[in-house]
C-alpha positions in Angstrom: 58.1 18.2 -19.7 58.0 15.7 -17.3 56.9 17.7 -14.9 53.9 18.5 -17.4 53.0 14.9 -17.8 53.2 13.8 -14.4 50.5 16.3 -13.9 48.3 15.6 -16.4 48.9 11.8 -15.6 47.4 12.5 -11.9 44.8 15.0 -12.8 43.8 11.9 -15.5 43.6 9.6 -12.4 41.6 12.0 -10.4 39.2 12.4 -12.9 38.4 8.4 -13.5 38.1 7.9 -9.7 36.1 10.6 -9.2 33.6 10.0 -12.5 34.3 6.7 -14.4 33.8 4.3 -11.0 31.2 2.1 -11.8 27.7 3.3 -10.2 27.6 1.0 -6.7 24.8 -1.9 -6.9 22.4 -1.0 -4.7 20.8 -3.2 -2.0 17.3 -5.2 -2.2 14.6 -3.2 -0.9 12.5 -4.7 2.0 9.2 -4.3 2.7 7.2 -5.3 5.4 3.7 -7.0 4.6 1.3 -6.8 7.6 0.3 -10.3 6.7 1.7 -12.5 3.6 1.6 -16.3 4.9 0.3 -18.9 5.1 -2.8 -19.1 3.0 -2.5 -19.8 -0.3 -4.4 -16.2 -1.2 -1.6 -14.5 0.4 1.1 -15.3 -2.0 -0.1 -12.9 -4.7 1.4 -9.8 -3.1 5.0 -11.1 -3.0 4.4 -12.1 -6.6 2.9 -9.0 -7.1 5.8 -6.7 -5.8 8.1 -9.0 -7.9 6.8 -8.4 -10.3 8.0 -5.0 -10.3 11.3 -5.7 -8.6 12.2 -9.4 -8.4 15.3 -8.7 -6.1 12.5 -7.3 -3.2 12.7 -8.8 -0.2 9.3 -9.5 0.8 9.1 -9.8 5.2 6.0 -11.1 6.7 5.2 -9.5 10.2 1.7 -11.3 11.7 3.9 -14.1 12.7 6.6 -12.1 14.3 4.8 -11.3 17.2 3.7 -7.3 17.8 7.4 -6.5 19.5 9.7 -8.3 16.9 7.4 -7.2 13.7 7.8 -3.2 15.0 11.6 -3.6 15.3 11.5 -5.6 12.0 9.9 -2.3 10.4 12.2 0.0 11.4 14.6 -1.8 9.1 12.2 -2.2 6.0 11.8 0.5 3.2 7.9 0.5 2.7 4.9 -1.1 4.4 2.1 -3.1 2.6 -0.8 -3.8 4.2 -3.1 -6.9 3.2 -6.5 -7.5 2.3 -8.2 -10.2 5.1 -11.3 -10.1 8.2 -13.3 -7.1 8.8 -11.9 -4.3 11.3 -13.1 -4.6 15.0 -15.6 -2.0 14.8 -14.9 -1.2 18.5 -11.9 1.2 16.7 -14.3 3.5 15.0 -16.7 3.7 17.8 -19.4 1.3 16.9 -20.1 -2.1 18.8 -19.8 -5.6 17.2 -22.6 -6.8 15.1 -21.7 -10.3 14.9 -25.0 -10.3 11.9 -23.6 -7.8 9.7 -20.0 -8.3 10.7 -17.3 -11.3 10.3 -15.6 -12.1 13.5 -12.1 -9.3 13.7 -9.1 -10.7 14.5 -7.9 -8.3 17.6 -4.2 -9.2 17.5 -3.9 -8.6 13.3 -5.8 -4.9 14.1 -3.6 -4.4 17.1 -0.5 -5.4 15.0 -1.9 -3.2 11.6 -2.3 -0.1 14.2 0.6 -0.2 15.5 2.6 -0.8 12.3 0.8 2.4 10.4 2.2 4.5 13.4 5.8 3.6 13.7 5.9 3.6 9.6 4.5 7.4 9.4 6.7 8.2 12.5 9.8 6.8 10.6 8.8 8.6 6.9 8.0 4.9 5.3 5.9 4.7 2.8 2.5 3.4 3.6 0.0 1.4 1.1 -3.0 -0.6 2.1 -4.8 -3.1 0.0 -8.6 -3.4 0.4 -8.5 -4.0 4.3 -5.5 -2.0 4.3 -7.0 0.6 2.8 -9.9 0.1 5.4 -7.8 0.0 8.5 -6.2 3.0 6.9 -8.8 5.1 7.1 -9.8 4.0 10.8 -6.6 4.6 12.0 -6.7 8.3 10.7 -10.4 8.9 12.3 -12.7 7.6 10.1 -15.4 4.4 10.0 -16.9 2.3 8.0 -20.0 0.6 6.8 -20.9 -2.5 9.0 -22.0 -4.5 5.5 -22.8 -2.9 2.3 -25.4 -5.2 0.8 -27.2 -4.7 4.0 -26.6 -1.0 4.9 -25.8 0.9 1.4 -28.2 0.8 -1.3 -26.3 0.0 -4.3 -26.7 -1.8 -7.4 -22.9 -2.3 -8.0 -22.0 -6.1 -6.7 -19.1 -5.6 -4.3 -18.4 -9.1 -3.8 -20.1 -12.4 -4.4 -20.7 -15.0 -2.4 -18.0 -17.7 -1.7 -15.8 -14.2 -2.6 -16.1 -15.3 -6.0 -13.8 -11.8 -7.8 -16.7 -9.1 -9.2 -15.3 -6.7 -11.6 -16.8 -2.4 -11.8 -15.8 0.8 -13.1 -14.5 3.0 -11.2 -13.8 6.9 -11.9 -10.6 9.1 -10.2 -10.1 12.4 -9.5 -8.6 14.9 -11.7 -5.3 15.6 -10.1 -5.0 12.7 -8.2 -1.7 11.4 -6.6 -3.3 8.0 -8.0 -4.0 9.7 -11.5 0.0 10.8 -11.5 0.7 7.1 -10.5 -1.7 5.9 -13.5 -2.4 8.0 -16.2 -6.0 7.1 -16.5 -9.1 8.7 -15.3 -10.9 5.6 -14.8 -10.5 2.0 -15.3 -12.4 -1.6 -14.5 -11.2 -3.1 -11.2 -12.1 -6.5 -9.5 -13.9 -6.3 -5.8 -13.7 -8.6 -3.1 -15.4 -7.1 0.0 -18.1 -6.3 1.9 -17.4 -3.2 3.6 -16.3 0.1 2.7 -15.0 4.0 4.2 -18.7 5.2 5.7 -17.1 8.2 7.3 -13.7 9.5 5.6 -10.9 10.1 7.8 -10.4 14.2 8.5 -6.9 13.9 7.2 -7.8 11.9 4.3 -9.3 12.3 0.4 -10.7 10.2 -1.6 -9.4 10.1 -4.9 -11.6 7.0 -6.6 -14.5 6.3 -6.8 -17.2 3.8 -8.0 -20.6 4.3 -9.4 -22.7 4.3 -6.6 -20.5 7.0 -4.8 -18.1 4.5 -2.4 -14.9 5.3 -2.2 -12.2 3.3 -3.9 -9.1 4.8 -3.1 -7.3 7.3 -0.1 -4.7 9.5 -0.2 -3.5 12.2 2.1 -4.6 15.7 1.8 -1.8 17.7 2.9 1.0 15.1 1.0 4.4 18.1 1.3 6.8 16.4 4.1 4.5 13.6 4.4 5.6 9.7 4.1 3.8 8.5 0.7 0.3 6.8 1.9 -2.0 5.1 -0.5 -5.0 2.6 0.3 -6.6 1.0 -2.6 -10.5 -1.0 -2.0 -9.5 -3.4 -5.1 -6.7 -6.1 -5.4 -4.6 -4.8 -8.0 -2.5 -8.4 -6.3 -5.0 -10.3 -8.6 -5.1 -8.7 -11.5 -3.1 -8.2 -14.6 0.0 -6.7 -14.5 -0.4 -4.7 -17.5 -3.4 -3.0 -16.2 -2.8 0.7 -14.9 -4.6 -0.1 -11.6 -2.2 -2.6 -10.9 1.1 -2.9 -11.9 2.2 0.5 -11.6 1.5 0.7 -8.0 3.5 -1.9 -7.0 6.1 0.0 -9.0 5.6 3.3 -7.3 5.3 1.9 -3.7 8.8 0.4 -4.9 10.4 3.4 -6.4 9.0 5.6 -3.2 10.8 2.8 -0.6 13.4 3.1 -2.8 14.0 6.9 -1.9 13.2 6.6 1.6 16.2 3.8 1.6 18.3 6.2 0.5 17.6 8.7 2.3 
């Protein structure tokens, strides 16, 4: 008998060490933001991603310095990439046209290059925000339009003047990875910019859309062992939270960093 109960007394023990331990707390994400500081615009995407997940760690690399902000990466679980100047146009093949075109900042588009590759080489996920989703799209092959009140005749107001936050419909694509993400098949966004995707990178889809036929949002085509890329041409940084088109993609960038962390 006591034999008995000394064995049911360790297979007892075995089982609570090996089921009833208490799930281990898992460490604060980190993402890397291609640019997040100083000006005061910037702040929205940390607040944003908080929003989601207030224990994020939120790691700005445009003041790192190209070297440090690529070894910074390799320790971060998803890569957010910020609205902010126009893409040197030199990338996608076109010369500077310092009429239609604000002045590119060569070390940010040298920095936002170079980050995209070492995140897709790595797995991390990817997600580009207005410029983001712009640079994006140049980095995978494709252009864009010099200035779209100029060059693309459209009666949807992209942006104001003074950047003053328009708002448009927009429509997605049955099937979407951004659909999945969303639930809805269209919404109302705000628009802050004055280019857009001309030429859609080869490896690329577009999976939103406005009225006058730009596109809104980029996925990859071929997604199966891919890192999780998504560029968006709105700020969903700016808008409410409760809104489809915002909230819940700084949930999913979240939850896909979150697997490639424990991977």
């Amino acid at each position: 008998m006591k034999r008995l109960l000394t064995g049911l007394f360790a297979l007892s023990l075995i089982f609570i060490l090996t089921y009833c331990q208490p799930e281990k707390e898992q460490p604060p994400l980190k993402i890397a933001i291609s640019k997040a500081v100083p000006i005061e615009s910037y702040k929205y995407y940390i607040q944003w991603l908080k929003s989601a997940d207030s224990t994020v760690i939120c790691l700005d690399m445009y003041h790192l310095g190209i070297d440090s902000a690529i070894k910074v990466l390799s320790n971060c679980d998803g890569l957010l990439l910020t609205g902010g100047e126009d893409v040197n146009p030199e990338y996608y093949g076109r010369e500077f046209d310092s009429i239609k075109c604000d002045l590119p900042n060569d070390f940010r588009d040298s920095l936002d290059l170079l980050l995209i590759e070492n995140a897709l080489r790595h797995n991390i996920p990817v997600m580009g925000i207005c410029r983001g989703l712009q640079i994006l799209n140049v980095y995978f092959g494709g252009s864009l339009i010099f200035d779209i009140p100029s060059d693309f005749d459209t009666t949807v107001k992209h942006r104001f003047p003074e950047y003053k936050a328009s708002q448009h419909d927009v429509r997605i694509i049955n099937g979407a990875l951004i659909q999945e993400i969303t639930g809805v098949s269209n919404g109302n966004t705000n628009s802050n910019h004055h280019q857009g995707i001309d030429k859609l990178a080869p490896l690329l889809t577009g999976s939103t859309y406005t009225e006058d036929g730009l596109v809104e949002a980029i996925e990859l085509k071929e997604k199966e062992g891919k890192p999780y890329v998504l560029g968006v041409q709105w700020h969903p940084e700016r808008m409410d939270y409760d809104n489809p088109l915002s909230g819940k993609l700084a949930k999913r960038l979240l939850e896909e960093s979150r697997i490639y962390s424990n991977k």
